[in-house]
C-alpha positions in Angstrom: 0.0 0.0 0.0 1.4 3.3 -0.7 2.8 5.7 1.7 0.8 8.7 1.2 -2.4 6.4 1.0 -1.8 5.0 5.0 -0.6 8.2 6.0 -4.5 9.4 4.7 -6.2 6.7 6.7 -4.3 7.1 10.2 -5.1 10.8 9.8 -8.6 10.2 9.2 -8.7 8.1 12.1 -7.4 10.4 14.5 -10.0 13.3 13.8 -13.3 13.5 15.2 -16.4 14.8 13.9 -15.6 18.4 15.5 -12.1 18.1 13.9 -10.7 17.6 17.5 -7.1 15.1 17.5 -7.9 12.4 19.2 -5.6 10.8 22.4 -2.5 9.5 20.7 -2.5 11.0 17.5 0.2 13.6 16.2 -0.1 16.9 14.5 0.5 20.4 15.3 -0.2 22.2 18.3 -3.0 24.3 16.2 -4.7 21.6 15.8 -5.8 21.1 19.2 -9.0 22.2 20.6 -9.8 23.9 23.8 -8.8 21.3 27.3 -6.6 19.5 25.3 -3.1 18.1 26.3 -0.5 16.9 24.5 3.3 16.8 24.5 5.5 18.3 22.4 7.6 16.0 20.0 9.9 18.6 18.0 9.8 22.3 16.1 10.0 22.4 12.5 10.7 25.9 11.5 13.4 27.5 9.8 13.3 30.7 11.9 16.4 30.4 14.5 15.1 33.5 16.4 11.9 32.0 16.6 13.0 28.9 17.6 15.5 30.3 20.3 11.9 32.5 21.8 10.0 29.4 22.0 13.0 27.4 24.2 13.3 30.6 26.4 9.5 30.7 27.2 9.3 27.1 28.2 8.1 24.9 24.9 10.8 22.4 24.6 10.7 18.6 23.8 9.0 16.5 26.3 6.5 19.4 28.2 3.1 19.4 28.9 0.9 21.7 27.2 -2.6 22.4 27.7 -5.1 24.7 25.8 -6.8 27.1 28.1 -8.4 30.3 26.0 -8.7 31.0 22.0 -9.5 34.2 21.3 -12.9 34.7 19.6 -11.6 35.5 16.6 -9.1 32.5 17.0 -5.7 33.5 17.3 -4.2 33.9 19.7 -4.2 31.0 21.7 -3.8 30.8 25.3 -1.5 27.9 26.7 -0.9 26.5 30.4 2.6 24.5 31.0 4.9 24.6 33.3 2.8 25.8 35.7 2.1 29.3 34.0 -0.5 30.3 31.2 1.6 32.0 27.7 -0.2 33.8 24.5 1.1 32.7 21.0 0.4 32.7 17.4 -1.5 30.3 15.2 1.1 30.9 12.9 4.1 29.7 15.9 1.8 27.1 17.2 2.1 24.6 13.6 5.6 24.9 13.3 5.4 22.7 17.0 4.4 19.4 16.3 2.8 16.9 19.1 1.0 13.6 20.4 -2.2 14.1 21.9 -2.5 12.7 25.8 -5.9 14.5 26.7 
C-alpha cells in the first residue's frame, strides 16, 4: 500500500467529527482544541530567532501543554505548561508538532 495512502487513513482516524485530535494521534499544536493536552515531540521551522523565543518561554521537547483560552476570533491562543499560562500565534503554534494525551 502506498505511503501517502496509509498516511490518509491514520489521519482520518485520529480526527473526530468536530475536527478535534484524538488521544494518541500527532499533528500540530493548532490543531488542538480547547482542554486539550499533548506533548510536544519537536519544532519544524526555519526561523532560529523564533525557535531560540520558543525554548526561552518554556516549549521544549517532552513538556506538557494544555489549551486554556482562544480568542474569539481565534488566534491567539492561550496555553498552560509549566505551571504558567503564555499567549502565542496560530502561525508559531504549527511549526510545533505533538501527540495528543488528553
Amino acid at each position: 500500500m502506498n505511503k501517502r495512502i496509509r498516511k490518509r487513513r491514520r489521519e482520518r482516524n485520529c480526527q473526530t467529527r468536530g475536527g478535534r485530535l484524538q488521544p494518541g494521534c500527532e499533528g500540530h499544536l493548532s490543531d488542538l482544541g480547547r482542554g486539550q493536552k499533548a506533548i510536544v515531540l519537536d519544532f519544524h521551522n526555519d526561523n532560529p530567532a523564533l525557535r531560540r523565543r520558543l525554548l526561552d518561554m518554556g516549549i521544549t521537547k517532552g513538556v506538557i501543554i494544555e489549551i486554556k483560552k482562544v480568542a474569539p476570533l481565534g488566534d491567539p491562543v492561550d496555553i498552560l505548561l509549566r505551571g504558567y499560562e503564555l499567549c502565542i500565534r496560530k502561525k508559531d503554534m504549527q511549526s510545533i508538532d505533538i501527540r495528543v494525551i488528553e
